[in-house]
KOLBA-516810 format. One record per residue (C-alpha): residue in three letters; chain; x, y, z. Coordinates in Angstrom, 2 decimals. Each point is the difference from the previous one (the first is absolute). Layout:
// residues N
> resn|chain|c1|c2|c3
> ALA|A|X|Y|Z
...
***
This chain:
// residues 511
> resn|chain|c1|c2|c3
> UNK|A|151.40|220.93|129.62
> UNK|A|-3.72|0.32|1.24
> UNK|A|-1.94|-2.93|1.14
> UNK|A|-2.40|-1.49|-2.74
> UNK|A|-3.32|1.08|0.36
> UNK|A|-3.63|-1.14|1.13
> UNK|A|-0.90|-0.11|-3.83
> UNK|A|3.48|-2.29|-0.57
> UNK|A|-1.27|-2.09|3.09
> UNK|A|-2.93|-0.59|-1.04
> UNK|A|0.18|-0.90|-3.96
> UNK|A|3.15|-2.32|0.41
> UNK|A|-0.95|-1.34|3.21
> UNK|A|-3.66|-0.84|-1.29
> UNK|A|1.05|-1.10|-3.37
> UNK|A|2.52|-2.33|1.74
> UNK|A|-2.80|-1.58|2.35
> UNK|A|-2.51|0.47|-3.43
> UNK|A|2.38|-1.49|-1.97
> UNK|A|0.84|-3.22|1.94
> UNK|A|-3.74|-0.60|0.95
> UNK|A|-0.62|-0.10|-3.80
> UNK|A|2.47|-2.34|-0.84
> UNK|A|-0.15|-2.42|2.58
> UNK|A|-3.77|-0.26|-0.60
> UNK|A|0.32|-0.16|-3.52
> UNK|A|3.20|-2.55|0.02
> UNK|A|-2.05|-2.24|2.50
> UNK|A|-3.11|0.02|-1.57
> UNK|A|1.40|-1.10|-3.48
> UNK|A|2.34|-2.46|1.80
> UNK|A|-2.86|-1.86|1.17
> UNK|A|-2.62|0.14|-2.94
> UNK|A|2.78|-0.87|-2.05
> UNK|A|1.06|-2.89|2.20
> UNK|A|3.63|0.64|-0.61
> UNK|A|2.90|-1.08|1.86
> UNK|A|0.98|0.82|3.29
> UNK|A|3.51|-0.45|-0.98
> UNK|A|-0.35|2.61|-2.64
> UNK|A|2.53|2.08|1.32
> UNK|A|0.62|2.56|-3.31
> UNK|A|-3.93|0.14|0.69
> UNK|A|0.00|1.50|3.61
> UNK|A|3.17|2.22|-1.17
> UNK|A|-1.39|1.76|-2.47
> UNK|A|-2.92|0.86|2.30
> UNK|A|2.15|1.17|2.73
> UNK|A|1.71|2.26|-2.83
> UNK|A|-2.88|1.20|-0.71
> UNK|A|-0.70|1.15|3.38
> UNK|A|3.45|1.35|1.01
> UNK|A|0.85|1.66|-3.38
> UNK|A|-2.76|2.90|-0.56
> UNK|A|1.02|1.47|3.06
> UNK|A|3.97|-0.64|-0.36
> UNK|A|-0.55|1.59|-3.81
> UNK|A|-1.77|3.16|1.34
> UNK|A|2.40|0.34|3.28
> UNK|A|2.80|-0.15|-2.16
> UNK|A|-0.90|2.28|-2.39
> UNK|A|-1.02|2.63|2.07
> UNK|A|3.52|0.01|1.54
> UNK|A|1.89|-0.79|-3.07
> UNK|A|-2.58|2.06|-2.26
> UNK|A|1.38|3.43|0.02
> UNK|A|3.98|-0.93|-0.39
> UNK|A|-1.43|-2.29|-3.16
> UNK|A|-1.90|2.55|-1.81
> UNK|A|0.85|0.31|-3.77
> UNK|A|-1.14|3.51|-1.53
> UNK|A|2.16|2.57|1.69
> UNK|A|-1.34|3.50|-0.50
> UNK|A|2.73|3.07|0.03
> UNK|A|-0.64|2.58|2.43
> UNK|A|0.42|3.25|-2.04
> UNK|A|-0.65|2.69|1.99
> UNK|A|1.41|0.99|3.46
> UNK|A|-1.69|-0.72|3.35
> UNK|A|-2.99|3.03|0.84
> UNK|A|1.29|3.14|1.97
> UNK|A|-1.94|0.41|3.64
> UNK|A|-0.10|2.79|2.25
> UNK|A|-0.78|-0.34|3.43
> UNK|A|-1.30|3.70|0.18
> UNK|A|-3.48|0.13|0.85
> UNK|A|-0.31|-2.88|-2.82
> UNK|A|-0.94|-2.78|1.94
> UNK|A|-3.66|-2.13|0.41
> UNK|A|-1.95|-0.35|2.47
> UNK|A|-3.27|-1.87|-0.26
> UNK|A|-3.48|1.36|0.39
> UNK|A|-2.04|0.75|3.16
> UNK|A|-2.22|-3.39|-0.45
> UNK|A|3.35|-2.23|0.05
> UNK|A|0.63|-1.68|3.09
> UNK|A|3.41|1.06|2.24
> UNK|A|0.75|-3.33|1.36
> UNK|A|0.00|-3.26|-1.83
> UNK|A|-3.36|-1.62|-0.54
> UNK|A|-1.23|-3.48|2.23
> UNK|A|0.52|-1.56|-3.16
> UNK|A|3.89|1.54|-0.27
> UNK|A|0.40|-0.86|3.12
> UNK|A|-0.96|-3.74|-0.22
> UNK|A|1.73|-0.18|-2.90
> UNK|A|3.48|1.24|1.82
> UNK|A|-0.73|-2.67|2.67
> UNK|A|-1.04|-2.75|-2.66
> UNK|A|2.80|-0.34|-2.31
> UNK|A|2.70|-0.22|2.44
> UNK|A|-1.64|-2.31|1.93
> UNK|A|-0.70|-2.60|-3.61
> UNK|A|3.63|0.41|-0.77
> UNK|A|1.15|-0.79|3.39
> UNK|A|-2.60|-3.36|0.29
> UNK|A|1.17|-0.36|-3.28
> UNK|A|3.73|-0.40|0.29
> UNK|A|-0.76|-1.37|3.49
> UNK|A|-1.61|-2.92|-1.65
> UNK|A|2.58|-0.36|-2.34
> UNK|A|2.75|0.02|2.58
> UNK|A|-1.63|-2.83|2.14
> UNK|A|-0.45|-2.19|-3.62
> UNK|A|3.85|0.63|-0.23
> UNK|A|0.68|-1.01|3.57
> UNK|A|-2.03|-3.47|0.05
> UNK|A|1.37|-0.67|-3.37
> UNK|A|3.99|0.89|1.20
> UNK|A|-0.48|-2.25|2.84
> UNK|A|-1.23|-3.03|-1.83
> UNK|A|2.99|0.83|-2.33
> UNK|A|2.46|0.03|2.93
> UNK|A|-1.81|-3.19|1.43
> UNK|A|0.98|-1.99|-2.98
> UNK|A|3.27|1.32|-0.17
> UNK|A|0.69|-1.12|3.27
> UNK|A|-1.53|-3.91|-0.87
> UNK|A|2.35|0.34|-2.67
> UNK|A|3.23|0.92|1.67
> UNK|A|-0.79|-2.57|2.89
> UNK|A|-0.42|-2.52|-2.85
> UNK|A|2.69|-3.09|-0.63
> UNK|A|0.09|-1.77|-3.17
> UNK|A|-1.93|-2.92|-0.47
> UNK|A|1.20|-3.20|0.68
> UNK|A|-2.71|-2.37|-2.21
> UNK|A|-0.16|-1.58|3.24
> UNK|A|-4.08|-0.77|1.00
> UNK|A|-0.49|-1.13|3.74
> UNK|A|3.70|-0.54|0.68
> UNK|A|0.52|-2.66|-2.28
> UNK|A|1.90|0.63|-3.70
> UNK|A|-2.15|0.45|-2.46
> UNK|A|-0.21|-1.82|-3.26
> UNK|A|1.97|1.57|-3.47
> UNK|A|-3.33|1.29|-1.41
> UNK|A|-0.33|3.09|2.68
> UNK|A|3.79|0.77|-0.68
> UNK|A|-0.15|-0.45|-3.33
> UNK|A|-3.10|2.84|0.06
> UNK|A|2.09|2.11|2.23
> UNK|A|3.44|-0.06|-2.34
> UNK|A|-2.52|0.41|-3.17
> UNK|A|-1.30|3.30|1.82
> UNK|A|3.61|1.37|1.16
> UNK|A|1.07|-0.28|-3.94
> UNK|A|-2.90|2.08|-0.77
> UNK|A|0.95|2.42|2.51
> UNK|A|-2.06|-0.82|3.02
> UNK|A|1.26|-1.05|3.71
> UNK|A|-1.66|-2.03|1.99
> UNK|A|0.12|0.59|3.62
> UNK|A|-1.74|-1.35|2.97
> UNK|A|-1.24|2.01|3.25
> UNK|A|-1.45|-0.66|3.19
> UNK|A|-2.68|1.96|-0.24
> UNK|A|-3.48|-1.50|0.66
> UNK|A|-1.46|1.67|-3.40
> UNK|A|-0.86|-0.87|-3.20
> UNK|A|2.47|-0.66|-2.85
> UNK|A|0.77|2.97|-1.99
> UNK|A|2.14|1.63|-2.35
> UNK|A|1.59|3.48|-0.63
> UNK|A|2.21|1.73|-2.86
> UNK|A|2.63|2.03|2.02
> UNK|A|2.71|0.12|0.64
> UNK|A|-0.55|-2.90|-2.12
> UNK|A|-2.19|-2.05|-1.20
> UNK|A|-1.14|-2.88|3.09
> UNK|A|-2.22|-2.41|0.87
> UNK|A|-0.31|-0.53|4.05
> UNK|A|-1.74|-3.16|0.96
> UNK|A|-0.25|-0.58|4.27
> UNK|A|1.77|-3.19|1.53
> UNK|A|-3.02|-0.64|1.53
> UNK|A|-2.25|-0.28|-2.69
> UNK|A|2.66|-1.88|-2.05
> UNK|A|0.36|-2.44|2.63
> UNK|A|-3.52|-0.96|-0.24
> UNK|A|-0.40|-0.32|-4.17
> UNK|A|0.61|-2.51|-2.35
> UNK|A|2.84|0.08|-2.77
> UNK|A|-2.77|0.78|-2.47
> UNK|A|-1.52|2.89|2.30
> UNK|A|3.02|1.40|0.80
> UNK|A|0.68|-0.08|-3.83
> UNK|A|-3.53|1.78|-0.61
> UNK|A|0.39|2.57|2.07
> UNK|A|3.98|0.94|-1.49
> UNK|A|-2.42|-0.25|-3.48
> UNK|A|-2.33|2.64|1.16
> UNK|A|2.38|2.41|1.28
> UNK|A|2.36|-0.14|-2.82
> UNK|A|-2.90|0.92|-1.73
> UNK|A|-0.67|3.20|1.91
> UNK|A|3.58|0.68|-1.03
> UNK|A|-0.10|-0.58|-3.29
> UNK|A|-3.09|2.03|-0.55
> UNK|A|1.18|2.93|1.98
> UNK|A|-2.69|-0.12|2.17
> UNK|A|1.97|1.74|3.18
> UNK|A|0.90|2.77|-2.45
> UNK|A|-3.14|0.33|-0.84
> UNK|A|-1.38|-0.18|3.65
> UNK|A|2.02|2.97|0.81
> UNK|A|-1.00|2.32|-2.69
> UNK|A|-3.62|-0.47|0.46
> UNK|A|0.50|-0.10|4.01
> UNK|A|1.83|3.69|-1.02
> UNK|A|-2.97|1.52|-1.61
> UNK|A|-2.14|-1.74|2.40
> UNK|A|2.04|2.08|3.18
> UNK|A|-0.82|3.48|-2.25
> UNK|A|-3.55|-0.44|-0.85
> UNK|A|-0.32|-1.68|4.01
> UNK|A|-3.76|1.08|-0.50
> UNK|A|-1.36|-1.73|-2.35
> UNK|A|-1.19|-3.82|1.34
> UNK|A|-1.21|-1.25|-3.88
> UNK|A|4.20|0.43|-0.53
> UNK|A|0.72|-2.61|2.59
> UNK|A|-2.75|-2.31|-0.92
> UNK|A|0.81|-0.20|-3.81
> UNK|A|3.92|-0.46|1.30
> UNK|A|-1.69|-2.75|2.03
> UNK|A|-1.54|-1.80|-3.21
> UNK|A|3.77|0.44|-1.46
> UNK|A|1.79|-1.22|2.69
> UNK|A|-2.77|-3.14|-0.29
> UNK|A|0.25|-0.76|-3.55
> UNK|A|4.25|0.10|0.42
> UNK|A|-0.37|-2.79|2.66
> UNK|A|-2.22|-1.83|-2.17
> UNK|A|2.43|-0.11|-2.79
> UNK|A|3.10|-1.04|2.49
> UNK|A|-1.96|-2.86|1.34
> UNK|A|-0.97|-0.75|-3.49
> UNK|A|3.66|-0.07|-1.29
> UNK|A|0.84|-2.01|2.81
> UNK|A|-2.59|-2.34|-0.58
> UNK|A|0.94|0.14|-4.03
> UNK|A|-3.03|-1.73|-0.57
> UNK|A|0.45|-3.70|1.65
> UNK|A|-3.11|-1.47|1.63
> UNK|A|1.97|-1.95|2.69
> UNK|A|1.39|3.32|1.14
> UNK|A|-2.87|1.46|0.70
> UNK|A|-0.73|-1.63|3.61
> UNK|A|3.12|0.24|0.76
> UNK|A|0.57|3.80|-0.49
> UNK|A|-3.18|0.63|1.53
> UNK|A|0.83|-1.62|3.42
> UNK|A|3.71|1.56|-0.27
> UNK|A|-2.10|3.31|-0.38
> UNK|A|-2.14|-0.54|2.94
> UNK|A|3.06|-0.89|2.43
> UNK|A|1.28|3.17|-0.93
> UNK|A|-3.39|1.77|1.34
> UNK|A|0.75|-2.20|3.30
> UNK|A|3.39|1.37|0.38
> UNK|A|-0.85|3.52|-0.67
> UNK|A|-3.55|0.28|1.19
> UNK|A|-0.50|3.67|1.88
> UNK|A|3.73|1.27|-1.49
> UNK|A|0.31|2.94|-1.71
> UNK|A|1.86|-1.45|-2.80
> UNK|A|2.18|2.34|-2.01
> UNK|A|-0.34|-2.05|-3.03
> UNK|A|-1.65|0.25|-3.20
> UNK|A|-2.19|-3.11|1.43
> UNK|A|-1.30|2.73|2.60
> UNK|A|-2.63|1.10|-2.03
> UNK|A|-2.06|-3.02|0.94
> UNK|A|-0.67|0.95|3.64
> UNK|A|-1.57|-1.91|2.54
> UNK|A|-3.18|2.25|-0.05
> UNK|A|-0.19|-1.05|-3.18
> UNK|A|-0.98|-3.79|-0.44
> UNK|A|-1.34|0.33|-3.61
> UNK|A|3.07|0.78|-1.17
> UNK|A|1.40|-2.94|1.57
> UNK|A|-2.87|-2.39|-1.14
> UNK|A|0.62|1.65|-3.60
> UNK|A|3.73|-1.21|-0.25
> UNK|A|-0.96|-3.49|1.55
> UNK|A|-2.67|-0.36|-2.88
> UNK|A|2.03|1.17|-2.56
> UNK|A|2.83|-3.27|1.13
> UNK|A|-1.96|-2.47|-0.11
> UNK|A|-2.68|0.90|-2.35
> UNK|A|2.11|2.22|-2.34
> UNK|A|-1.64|3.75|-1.99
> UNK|A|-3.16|-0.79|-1.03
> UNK|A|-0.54|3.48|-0.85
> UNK|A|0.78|1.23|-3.35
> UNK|A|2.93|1.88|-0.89
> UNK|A|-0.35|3.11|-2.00
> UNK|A|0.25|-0.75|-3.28
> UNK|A|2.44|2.61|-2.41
> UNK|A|-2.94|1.46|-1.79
> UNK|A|-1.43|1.60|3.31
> UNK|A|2.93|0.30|1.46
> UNK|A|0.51|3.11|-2.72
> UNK|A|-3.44|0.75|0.37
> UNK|A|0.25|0.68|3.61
> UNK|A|2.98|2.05|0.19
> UNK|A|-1.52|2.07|-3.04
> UNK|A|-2.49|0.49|2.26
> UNK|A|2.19|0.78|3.34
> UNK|A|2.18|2.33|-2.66
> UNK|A|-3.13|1.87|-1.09
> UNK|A|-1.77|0.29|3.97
> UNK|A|3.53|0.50|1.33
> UNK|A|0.53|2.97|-2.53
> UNK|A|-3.22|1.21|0.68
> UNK|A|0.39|0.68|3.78
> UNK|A|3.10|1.38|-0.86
> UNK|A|-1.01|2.47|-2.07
> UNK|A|-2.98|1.22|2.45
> UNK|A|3.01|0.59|2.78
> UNK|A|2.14|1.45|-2.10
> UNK|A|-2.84|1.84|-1.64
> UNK|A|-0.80|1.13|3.90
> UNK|A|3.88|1.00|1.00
> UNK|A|0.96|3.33|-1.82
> UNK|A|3.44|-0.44|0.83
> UNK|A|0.14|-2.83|-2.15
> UNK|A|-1.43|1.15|-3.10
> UNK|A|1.83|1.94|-2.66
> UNK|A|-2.29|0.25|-2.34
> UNK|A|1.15|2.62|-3.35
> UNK|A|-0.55|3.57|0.44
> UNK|A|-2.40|2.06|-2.60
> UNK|A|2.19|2.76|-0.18
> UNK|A|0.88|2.14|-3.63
> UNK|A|3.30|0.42|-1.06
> UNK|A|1.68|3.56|0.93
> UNK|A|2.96|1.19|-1.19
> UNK|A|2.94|0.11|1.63
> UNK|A|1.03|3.91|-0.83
> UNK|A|-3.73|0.60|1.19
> UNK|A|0.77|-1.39|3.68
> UNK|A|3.49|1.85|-0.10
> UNK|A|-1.28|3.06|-0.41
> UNK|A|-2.87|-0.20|2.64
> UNK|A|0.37|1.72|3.29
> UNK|A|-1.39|-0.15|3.00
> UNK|A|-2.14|2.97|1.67
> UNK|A|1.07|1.03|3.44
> UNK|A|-2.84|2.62|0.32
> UNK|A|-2.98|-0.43|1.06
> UNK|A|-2.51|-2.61|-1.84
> UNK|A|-0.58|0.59|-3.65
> UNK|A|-3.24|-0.47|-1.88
> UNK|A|1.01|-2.16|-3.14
> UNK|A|-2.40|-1.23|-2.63
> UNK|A|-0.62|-3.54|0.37
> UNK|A|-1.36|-0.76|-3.63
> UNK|A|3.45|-1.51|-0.89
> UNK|A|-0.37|-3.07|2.44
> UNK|A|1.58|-2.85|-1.65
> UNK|A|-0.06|-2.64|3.09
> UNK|A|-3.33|-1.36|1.88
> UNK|A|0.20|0.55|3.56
> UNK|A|-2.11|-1.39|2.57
> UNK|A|-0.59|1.17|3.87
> UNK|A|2.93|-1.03|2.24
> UNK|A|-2.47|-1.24|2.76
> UNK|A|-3.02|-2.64|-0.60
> UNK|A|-2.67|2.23|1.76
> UNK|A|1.31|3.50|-0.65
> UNK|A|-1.10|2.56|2.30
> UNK|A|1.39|3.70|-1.12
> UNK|A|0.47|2.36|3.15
> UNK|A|2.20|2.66|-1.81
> UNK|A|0.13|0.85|-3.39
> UNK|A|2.48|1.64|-2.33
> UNK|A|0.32|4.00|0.24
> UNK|A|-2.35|0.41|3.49
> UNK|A|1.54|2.64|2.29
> UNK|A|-0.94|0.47|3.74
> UNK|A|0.47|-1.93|3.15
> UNK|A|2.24|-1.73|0.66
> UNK|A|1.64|1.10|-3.49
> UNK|A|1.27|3.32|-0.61
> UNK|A|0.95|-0.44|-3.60
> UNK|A|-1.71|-1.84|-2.66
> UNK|A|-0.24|-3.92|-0.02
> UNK|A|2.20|-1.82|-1.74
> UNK|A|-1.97|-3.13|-0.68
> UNK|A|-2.96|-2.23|1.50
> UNK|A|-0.51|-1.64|2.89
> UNK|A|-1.46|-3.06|0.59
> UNK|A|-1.44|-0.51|3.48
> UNK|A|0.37|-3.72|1.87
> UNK|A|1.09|-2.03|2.35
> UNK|A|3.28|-0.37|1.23
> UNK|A|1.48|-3.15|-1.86
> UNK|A|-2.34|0.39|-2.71
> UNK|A|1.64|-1.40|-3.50
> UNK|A|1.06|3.15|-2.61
> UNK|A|0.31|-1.75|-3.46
> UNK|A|2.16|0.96|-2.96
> UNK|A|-3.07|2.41|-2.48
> UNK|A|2.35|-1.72|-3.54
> UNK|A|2.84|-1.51|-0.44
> UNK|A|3.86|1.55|0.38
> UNK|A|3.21|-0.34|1.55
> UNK|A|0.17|1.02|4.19
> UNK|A|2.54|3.15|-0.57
> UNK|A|-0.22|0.66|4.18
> UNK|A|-1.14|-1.94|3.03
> UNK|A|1.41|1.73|3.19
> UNK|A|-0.95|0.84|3.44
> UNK|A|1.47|3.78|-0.30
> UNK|A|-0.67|0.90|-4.04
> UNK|A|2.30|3.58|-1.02
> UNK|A|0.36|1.35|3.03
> UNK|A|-3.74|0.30|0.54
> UNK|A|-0.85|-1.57|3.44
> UNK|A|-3.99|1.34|-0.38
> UNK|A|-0.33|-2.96|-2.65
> UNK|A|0.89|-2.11|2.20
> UNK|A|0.45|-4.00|-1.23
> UNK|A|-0.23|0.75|-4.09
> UNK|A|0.22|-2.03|-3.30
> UNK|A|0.20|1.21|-3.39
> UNK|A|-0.67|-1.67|-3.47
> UNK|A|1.10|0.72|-3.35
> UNK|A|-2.50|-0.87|-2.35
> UNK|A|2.03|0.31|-3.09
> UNK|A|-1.93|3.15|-2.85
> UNK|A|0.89|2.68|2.35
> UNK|A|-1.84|-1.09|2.94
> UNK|A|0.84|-0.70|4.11
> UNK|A|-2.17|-0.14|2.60
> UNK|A|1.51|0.27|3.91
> UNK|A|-2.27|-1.37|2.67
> UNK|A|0.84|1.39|3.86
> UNK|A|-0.40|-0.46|3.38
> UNK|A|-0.30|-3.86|-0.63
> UNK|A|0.23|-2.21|3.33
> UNK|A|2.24|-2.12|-2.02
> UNK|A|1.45|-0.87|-3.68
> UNK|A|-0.05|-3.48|-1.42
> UNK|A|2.26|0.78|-2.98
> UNK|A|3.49|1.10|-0.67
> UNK|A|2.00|2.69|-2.31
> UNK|A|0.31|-1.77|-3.73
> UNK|A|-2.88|-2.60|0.38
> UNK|A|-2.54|-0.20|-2.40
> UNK|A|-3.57|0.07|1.10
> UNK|A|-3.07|-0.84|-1.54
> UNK|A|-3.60|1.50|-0.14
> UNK|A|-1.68|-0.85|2.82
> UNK|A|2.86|-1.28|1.69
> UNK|A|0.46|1.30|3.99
> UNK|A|3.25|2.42|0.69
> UNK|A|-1.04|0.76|3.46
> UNK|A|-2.33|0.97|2.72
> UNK|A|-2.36|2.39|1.55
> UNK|A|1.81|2.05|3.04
> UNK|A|0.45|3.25|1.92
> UNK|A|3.74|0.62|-0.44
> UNK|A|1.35|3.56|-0.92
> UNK|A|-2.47|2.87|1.13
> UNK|A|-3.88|-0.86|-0.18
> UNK|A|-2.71|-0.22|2.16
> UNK|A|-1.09|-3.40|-0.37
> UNK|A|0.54|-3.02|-2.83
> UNK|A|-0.12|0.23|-3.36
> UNK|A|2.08|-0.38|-3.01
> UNK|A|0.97|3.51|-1.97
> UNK|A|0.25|-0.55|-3.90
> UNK|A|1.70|2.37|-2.50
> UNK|A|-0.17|-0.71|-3.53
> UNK|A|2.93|1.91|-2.53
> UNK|A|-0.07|0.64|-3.30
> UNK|A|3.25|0.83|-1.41
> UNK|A|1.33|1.02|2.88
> UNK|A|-3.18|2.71|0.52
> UNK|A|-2.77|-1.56|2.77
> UNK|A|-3.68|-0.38|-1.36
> UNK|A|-3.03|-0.45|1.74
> UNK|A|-0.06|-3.52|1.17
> UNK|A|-3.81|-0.57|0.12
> UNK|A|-1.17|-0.39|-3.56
> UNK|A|2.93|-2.85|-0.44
> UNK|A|-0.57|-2.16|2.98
> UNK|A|-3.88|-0.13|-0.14
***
């Protein structure tokens, strides 16, 4: 498996950043000239969709892509016959004999992105595994809760709340802890609430605050925590991704405290200074709850919460009819940025190839030549090639004799450098990809396609292939990479083309 390359790097890595840039602008700006609520949580979620998915979509395809493909072509005729003898391609005079500066950077630069990349990754993973472990240690230390506030036995109503939750499935334990109430869902669903802070609320606080976390609960909002927090650890990068989850996390606590609340005016006060001993109690901990995405660095969070208690949404809520209208529109932008990645990754396109029907006793009976390179007429081409390489550069062409060759040439070369991409000319089926191809060690790293009518076309000396034996490829679409395996005298990429199992001059197919 070869690393991706400074081409993969760059598209997914820039549409990623692109991508979340866009939509955090975009979701903030109509947020605010829209005035809508900043407990619109189905709001903020569909924007940090539509930052995360484009790039998930195209990653996924490209892996997935080729195993998924859906118009299998037949490979009819057998694999081309080489011969080592005196056979094999050098390049011309002008062609460099070591890699180019850009090669070279290019060697140094991918490995180095895929390492900082999966570095990154790994150190996301860490922090979040140790906040994980954190909270599973609160919760193992963790006693169940007594109803008990400052030592004294407290009244039915707070064990009345606490049976009520245990029917529904929920335990309520206490810890000693100096951190802020929270809840999680495994190993099953619990709400943790710290002796010290109950000590110091009311029966109605304490009441609140079991409110607002069952409501977490009930709205899955730990599961849903830890499958954006997931995504968030892979795409590490991309800063708009953490500050839409930010806006998420926001509008969930907004909801909880407005559940708990459920819309009584002499709660308000109440919650709001059970809310603010909790900042006391936890002020400068790194809390491990879902209440720790209101930080102590940021106050306007906190001030938001405290208006929305005692003042209540004054914002408006977005109404069904937009609602559609702006997930039409995420669909259609979403789709859109897609498309251009996908559009931009060969590997995950498989788009139909333009190839006429041959028939079968046709490819039985063709043969390959094992002789030297035949001129065949090609008036009967039924496929449209393109050149394998974006800026192709011949250095050899078909039939030359001389230095370094001593028999005619069996194809073309293409001169580059070293890591260069070499794309599929039309569509077919990958018949060989193999680091030693028949027993012909000249060729060095080699692919072959079948491009259904009677036609293969065998690339060699590749640094690398990208494909494997029985996947489908599509025009355009990259099988491999510019090298100097096998015997030649610097890199480049040397292309047969076969007709029937008889080579043709490669030139006039692949301008």
């Amino acid at each position: 498996m070869t690393l991706p390359s400074l081409e993969f790097w760059s598209l997914h890595l820039g549409a990623c950043l692109a991508t979340g840039a866009l939509a955090w602008g975009v979701g903030l700006g109509l947020h605010r000239t829209l005035r809508l609520s900043h407990a619109s949580r189905a709001y903020w979620l569909g924007v940090w969709t539509l930052a995360a998915l484009p790039t998930a979509a195209a990653l996924a395809l490209r892996w997935l892509g080729p195993e998924t493909s859906s118009w299998p072509i037949t490979p009819a005729l057998p694999l081309p016959l080489l011969s080592d003898a005196g056979a094999w391609s050098g390049v011309a005079a002008e062609s460099p004999a070591t890699p180019s500066a850009a090669a070279a950077l290019r060697d140094w630069l991918e490995p180095l992105l895929a390492a900082l990349y999966l570095s990154g990754a790994i150190v996301a993973a860490l922090r979040w595994w140790a906040g994980l472990r954190a909270v599973r240690r609160i919760v193992a230390a963790s006693r169940p809760f007594d109803g008990t506030l400052g030592g004294a036995l407290n009244d039915s109503s707070v064990a009345a709340e606490c049976r009520r939750l245990g029917e529904a499935g929920i335990e309520v334990r206490s810890i000693d802890d100096a951190t802020s109430p929270f809840a999680v869902c495994l190993p099953r669903p619990t709400i943790l609430i710290p002796a010290a802070l109950s000590a110091q609320m009311s029966d109605e606080q304490l009441r609140m605050v079991l409110g607002h976390e069952a409501a977490h609960l009930a709205r899955r909002d730990p599961q849903r925590a830890a499958g954006m927090r997931l995504v968030q650890v892979l795409l590490w990068f991309d800063p708009f991704l953490r500050l839409i989850a930010q806006r998420v996390q926001i509008a969930a606590e907004l909801r909880c405290d407005a559940a708990a609340i459920a819309d009584r005016a002499d709660r308000r006060r109440s919650y709001a200074q059970a809310y603010l001993q909790t900042l006391r109690l936890s002020a400068g901990l790194s809390l491990p709850a879902s209440a720790a995405a209101f930080s102590r660095k940021d106050p306007g969070h906190h001030r938001l919460r405290i208006a929305h208690m005692i003042e209540g949404d004054r914002r408006r809520r977005v109404p069904p009819a937009l609602r559609w209208l702006l997930a039409a529109m995420a669909l259609v932008a979403g789709a859109a940025i897609a498309s251009v990645q996908i559009a931009a990754t060969p590997a995950t396109t498989t788009q139909a190839a333009t190839i006429s029907p041959t028939s079968a006793a046709a490819n039985a009976a063709a043969k390959p030549a094992p002789g030297p390179a035949a001129a065949v007429t090609t008036a009967s081409v039924e496929i449209d090639f393109s050149s394998p390489m974006r800026k192709p550069k011949i250095s050899g062409h078909f039939g030359e004799i001389g230095p370094p060759r001593s028999n005619p040439h069996r194809g073309l070369d293409f001169t580059a450098a070293r890591g260069t991409p070499v794309h599929a000319p039309a569509a077919g089926v990958v018949v060989a990809a193999t680091e030693r191809y028949d027993n012909a060690p000249n060729y060095g790293t080699v692919v072959v396609l079948d491009h259904g009518g009677g036609w293969q076309s065998l690339y060699a000396h590749l640094d690398a292939y990208e494909v494997q034996v029985g996947q489908q490829v599509a025009s355009g679409e990259r099988i491999g990479r510019v090298g100097t395996t096998g015997k030649v005298t610097g890199p480049h990429v040397h292309v047969e083309m076969l007709h029937n199992g008889q080579r043709v001059d490669p030139e006039p197919l692949l301008r």
